[in-house]
N, C-alpha and C positions, 0 to 999 in steps of 0.2 A: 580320446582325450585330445583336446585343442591349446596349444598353449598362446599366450598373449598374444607370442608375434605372428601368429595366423591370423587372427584379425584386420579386414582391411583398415587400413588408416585413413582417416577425414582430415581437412582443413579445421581449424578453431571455425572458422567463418562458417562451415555448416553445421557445426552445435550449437550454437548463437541465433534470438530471437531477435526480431527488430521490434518488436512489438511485445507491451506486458500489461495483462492484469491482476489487480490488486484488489482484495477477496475482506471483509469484515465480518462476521456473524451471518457466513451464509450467503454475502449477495456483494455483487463490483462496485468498489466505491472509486477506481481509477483504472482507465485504460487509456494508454499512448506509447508514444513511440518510446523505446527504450533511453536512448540518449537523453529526450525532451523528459521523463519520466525523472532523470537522476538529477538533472538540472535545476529543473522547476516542478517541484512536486506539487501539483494543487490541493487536496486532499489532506487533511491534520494528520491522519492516518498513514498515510504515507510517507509524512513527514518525517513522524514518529518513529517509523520501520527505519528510515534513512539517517536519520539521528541514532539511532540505539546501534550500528553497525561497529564492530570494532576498527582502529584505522589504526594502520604504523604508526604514523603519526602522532597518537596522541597515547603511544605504548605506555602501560601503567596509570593509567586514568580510569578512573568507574566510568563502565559503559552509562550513557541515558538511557534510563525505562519510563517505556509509556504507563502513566501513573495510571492505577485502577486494576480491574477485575475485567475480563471478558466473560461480557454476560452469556447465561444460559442459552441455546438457541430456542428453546423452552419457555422460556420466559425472558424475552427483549424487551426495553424498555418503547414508553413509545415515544414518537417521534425519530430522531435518527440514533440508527443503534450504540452509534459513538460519542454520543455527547456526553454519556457520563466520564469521559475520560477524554472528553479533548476541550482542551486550551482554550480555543478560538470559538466553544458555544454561546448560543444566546437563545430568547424565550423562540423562535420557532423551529428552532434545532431539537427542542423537546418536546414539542405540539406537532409535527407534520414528519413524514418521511419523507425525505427528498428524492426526488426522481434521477435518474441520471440524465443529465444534461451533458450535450455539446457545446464543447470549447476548444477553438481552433485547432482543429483535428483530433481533440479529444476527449473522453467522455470521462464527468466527475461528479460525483454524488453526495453534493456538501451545498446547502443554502449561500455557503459563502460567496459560491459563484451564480449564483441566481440571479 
C-alpha cells in the first residue's frame, strides 16, 4: 500500500501542454499553440468549446451551447462535418470537406481560412 505522499511530486509546468488539438466527428479541426489557441480561436468549433466554458465571472449565468446535434460518425453529413451547427457556414461548407490548412504556425480545418 502506497499512500499519496509517496508519490514523487512534479512542477505544474511538467503536467502542462504547450500545444493542443481539437477533434470534431472523428478528425482535427485545430491544432496550436495552447496560449494562441485560447486567444484566437480560428475554428467555429473551437470557438464554441471556448464560449460554452463556465467562468467566475459570469457566476449564475446559462452556460452557451453549441446549438445542434453531433452527428453520427455513421452518417456525417457532407461537406464539412460542422456546418450543420456552426454559425459562420456557407454554400461550400456543405459541398466540400475542408482540408486542414496552415496558418501561421497553425493548422485549421474551416473554409473560413482558405
Amino acid at each position: 500500500h502506497r499512500d499519496l505522499h509517496s508519490f514523487p511530486t512534479r512542477r505544474s509546468s511538467d503536467l502542462t501542454c504547450s500545444r493542443a488539438l481539437v477533434m470534431y466527428a472523428g478528425q482535427a479541426v485545430e491544432e496550436a499553440d495552447v496560449p494562441g489557441l485560447f486567444a484566437e480561436p480560428l475554428h467555429p468549433y473551437t470557438r464554441g468549446l471556448l464560449d460554452s466554458l463556465p467562468r467566475l465571472a459570469r457566476r449564475g449565468e446559462r452556460l452557451t451551447p453549441i446549438p445542434g446535434i453531433v452527428p453520427s460518425l455513421t452518417a456525417l453529413p457532407p461537406g464539412c462535418a460542422f456546418h450543420p451547427r456552426c454559425p459562420r457556414a456557407f454554400g461550400r461548407c456543405r459541398a466540400e470537406s475542408p482540408p486542414l490548412l496552415a496558418r501561421d504556425g497553425r493548422q485549421v480545418r474551416c473554409w473560413l481560412h482558405a
